[in-house]
N, C-alpha and C positions, 0 to 999 in steps of 0.2 A: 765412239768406241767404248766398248764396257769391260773397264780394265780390268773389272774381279775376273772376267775368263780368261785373259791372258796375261797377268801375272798374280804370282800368290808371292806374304808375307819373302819368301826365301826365294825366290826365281836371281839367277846371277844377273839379270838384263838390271834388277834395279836393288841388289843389296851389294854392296861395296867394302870390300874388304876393310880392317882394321888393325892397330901394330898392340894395343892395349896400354899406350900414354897412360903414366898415372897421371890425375886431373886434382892436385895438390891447389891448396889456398892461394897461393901467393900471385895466382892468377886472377883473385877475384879482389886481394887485399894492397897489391903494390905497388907504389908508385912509379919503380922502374918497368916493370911489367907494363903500365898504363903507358911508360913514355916509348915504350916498343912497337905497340899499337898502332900510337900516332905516327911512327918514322913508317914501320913496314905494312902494316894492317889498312889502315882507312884510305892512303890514296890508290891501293890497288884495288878497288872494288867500286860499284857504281853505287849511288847514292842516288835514291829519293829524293826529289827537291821540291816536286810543287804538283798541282794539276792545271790541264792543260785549259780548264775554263776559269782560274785568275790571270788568264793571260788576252783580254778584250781588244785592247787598242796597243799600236805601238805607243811603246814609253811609257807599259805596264811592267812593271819591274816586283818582284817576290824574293824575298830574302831570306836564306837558308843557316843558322848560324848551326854550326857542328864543330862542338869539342872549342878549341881556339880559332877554329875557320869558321872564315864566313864569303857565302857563295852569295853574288846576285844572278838573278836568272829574270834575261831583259828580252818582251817581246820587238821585233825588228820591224822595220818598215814592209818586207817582206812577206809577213808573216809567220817567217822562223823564230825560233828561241833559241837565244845565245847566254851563257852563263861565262860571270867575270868571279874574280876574285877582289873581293868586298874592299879594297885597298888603292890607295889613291897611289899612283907611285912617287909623286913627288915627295912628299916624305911617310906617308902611309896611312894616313888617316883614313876610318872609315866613310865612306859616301851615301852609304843608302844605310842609316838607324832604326830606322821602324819595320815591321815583316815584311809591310807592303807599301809600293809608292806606283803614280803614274808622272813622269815627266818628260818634257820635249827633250830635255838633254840632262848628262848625267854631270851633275856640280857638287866640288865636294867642299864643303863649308867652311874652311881652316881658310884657304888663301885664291876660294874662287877657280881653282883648275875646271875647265869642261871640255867634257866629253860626248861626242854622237851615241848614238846608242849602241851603234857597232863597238866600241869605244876607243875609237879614234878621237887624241886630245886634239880640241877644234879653239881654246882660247885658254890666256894664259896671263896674270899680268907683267907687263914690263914683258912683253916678248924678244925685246932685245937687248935684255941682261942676261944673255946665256954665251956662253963660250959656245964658237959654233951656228949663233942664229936661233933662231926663237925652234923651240920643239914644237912648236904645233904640227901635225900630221907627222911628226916622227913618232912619239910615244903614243902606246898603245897602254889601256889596263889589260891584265895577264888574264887570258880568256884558257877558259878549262873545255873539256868537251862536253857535250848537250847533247841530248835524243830523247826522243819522246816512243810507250810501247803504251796500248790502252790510253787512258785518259789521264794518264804519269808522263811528266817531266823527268828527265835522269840528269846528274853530272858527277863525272869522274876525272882525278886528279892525274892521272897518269897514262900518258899515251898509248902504254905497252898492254894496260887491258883489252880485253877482245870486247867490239864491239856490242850494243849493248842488248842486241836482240840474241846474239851468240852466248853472251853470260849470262842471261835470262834462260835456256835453255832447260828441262824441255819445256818452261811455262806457258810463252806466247804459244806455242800447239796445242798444247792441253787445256789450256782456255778461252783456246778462241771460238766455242762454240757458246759462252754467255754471254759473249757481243755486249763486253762491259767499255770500250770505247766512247759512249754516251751518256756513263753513265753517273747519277750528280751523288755530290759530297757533302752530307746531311751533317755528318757531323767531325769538327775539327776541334777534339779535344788532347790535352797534354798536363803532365803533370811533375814535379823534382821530386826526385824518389832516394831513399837513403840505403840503394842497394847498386853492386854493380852491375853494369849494363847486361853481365852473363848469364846473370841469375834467371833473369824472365828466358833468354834463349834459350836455358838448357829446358825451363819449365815448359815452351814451346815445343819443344825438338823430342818430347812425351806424353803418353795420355796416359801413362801410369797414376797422375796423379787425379785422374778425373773422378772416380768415385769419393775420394775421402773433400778433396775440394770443390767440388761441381755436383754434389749428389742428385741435387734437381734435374740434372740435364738427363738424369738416366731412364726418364720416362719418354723420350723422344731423340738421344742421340744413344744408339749401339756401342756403347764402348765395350762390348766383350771382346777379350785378345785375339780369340779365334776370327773373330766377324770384321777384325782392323785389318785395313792393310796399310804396310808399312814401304817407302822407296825411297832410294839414294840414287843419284843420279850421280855420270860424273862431271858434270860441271857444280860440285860444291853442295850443292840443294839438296833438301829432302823434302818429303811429301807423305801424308797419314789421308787417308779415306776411311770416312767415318760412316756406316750408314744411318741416315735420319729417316725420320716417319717411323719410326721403331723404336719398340725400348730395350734396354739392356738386354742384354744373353744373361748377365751376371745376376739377376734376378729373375725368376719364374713367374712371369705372365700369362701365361698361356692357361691357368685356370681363373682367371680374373677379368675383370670388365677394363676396358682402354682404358689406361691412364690418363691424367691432365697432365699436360697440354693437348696431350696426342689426340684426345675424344674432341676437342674445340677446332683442333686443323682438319678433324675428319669431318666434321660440319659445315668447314667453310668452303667444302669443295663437293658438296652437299653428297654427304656419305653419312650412313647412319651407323654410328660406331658400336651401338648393338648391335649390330650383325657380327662383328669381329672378337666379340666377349670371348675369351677360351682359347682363340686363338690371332692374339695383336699382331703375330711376324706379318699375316698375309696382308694387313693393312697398307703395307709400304707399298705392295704392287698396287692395290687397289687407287692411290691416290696417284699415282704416273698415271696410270690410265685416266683419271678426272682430269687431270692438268692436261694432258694430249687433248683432250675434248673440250676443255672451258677455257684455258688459260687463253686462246689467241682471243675470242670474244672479251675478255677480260681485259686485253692491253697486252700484255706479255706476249709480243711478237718474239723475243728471241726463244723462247721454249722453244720452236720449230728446229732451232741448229741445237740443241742439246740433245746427248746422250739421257738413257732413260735414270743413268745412276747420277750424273749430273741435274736432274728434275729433281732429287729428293734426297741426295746427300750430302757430307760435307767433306768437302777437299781443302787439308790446310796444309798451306806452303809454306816451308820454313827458308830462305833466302839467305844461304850465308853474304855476312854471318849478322846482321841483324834486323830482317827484314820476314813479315810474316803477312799471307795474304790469307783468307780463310774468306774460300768461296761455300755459297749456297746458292743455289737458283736465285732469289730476289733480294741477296745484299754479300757486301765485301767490304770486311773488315781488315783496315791494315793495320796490323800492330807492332810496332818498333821501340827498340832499348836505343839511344847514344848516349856515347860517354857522357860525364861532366867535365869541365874544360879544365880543371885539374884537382881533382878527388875521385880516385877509384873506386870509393865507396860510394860514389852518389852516381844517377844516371839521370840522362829524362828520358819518359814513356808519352809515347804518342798512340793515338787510336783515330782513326779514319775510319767514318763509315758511310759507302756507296749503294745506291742505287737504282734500279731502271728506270728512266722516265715513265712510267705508263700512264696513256691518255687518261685524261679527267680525276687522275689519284691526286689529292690535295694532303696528303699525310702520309706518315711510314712508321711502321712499329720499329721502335730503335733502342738499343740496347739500355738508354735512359727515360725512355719513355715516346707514344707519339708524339712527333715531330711533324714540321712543315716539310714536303717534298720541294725544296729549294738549297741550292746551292749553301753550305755554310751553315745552314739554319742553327748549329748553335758553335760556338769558337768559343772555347774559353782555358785559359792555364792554371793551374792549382797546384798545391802542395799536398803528393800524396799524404791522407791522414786527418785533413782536413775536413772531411766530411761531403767536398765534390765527389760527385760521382764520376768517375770514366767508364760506368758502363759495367751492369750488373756480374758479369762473370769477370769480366777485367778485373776489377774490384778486387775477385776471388782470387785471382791470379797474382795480385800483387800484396796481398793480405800475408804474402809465408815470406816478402822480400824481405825485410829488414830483420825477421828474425833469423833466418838462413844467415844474411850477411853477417849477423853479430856470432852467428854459431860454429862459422866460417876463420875465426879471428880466434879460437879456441884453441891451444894445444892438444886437446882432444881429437881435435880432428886432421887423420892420416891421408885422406885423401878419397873419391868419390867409390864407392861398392853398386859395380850397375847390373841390374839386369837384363837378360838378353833384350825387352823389347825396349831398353835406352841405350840402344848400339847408337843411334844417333847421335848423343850426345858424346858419346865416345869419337864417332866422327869429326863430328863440330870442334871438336878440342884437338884432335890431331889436327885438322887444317890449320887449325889456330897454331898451335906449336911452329908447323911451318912456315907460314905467315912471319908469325914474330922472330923467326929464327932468319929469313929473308935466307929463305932456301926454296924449291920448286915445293909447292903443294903434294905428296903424295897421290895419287890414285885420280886427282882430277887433271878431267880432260882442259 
């Protein structure tokens, strides 16, 4: 489906009303504020936890630490994935330490308790020093709910969310035609950041700031206002389509020879970008048509289920409230803010980047550089600041966080002045207000 025809920027199917929340600091600065979050915010919502290729064998286990929780998420004899909560019950010790484990049974190290994988306790010492008979096969650890959409793992805290293909809503439709279910996770990088987790959402939830922070990109992604389209859905979410293979509306191209990058992608899909000197717009059709023609000989069997704006733009998904996917044809980037487990001012940033298997590709241009096309190919944690990269634009993105947060703590500062095309962010923050206020969410479904 080719959304620019049937919807624009303002169509009511996907702009959502708003009450005009002031969006004051104390949001980004408090500690009461943070401990609201944790009571009303985070177990109403589904969470990220894993992908579904570090789950091999049973009594492959992946652990999710968020905030002061920590989620294990254990593959079954079955082959289902069940998610516990990281907590031994006897007296609470954690059981699984490291990100990642694989075991026949789950033991938790203080006083030997074990568990099946289901986690069902299966042995105990001194099983008959209990009032009542030994617990074994009565205690259970506290199992949270699991689902899997794509090549994601999910678990969420609280029964009463809607399940999780329902609060995904419209995503899995809208992307089920990149047939990213297969598709591998090149890179699992993370970093402690000394800003709040909001900061990067609200900078997600706008492209306002793409020319003054990303000015590179303007040779090949479109960020003129007119050329964006912008969606709110009502389940929570919003969505920006950006179109790529093109440069800026915001700059006059069109007497000038294809910019770089754009002249090296028109080459690769053997297009002669002197032909398009004077006039770069008409290039973006040009290169759907090479891709409908070369890509399937290329590997890239899913192009066949892709829309033509899906072959050559960018679709980023903003998941309240801190989850971001940002699809293009041949990679998906997740990028996420969560709290620190107790400073409002610090968060950690994660970057995930996918994609498609294609036959005989031994490499992947990635946001830190080629990479090996293999699962993982680099994992590493860092201290924003440090000098690790998360990823050239990421980078860019997280470059205004700590000065925002300190500018944020200012008496100066009355509260956020947006304009119209950061209604999103106006959004993002009323739900939020409701959320923390442990009232119905306004306007969503």
């Amino acid at each position: 489906m080719n959304v620019q025809s049937t919807a624009s920027r303002y169509s009511p199917d996907f702009d959502m009303p708003v009450r005009g929340d002031p969006i004051t600091a104390e949001r980004y600065i408090s500690k009461e504020w943070m401990d609201l979050e944790t009571k009303n915010l985070w177990p109403k919502v589904w969470h990220l936890g894993a992908v579904i290729a570090e789950f091999e064998e049973p009594g492959d286990i992946v652990r999710h630490n968020f905030g002061k929780e920590s989620v294990i998420m254990v593959k079954q004899e079955d082959g289902s994935i069940k998610a516990f909560y990281n907590a031994c019950p006897h007296r609470g010790n954690r059981l699984i330490l490291g990100e990642q484990a694989s075991v026949a049974k789950i033991t938790c190290a203080y006083h030997s308790w074990t568990y099946d994988l289901d986690g069902t306790l299966t042995k105990v010492q001194d099983p008959d020093d209990f009032e009542g008979g030994s617990p074994c096969g009565k205690v259970h650890l506290s199992e949270l709910r699991c689902d899997t959409w794509g090549p994601f793992v999910f678990w969420c805290m609280d029964d009463d969310v809607a399940p999780l293909h329902e609060w995904l809503a419209p995503f899995p439709e809208r992307l089920k035609g990149y047939g990213v279910d297969n598709w591998v996770r090149v890179l699992k990088l993370s970093c402690d950041a000394d800003f709040n987790w909001k900061i990067i959402r609200d900078n997600f939830n706008e492209s306002y700031h793409l020319p003054t922070i990303h000015p590179e990109l303007s040779t090949f992604i479109n960020d003129g206002l007119p050329d964006t389209l912008f969606e709110m859905y009502p389940s929570g979410h919003n969505a920006m389509w950006m179109k790529g293979h093109q440069a800026t509306t915001r700059v006059d191209y069109h007497t000038t020879e294809v910019p770089a990058p754009l002249d090296d992608v028109a080459r690769a899909w053997e297009i002669d970008p002197a032909e398009y000197n004077g006039h770069t717009g008409d290039l973006r059709a040009a290169i759907i048509e090479a891709k409908r023609r070369l890509g399937p000989s290329r590997g890239y069997t899913n192009y066949e289920n892709m829309s033509d704006q899906q072959l050559v733009d960018y679709f980023h998904c903003t998941l309240f409230p801190n989850l971001t996917l940002t699809m293009s044809p041949e990679q998906l980037q997740v990028l996420r803010t969560e709290p620190h487990p107790t400073d409002p001012e610090k968060c950690i940033f994660q970057h995930w980047c996918l994609y498609p298997p294609v036959e005989g590709m031994k490499e992947v241009v990635t946001p830190i550089g080629n990479e090996p096309l293999e699962h993982d190919a680099v994992v590493r944690h860092s201290v924003y600041g440090d000098g690790v990269s998360l990823g050239f634009v990421a980078d860019q993105d997280l470059s205004i966080g700590t000065s925002q947060q300190q500018g944020l703590n200012s008496r100066g500062f009355k509260g956020c002045i947006l304009p119209g095309q950061e209604k999103r962010i106006q959004r993002f923050h009323e739900l939020l207000n409701d959320y923390v206020a442990g009232v119905e969410p306004a306007g969503k479904a």
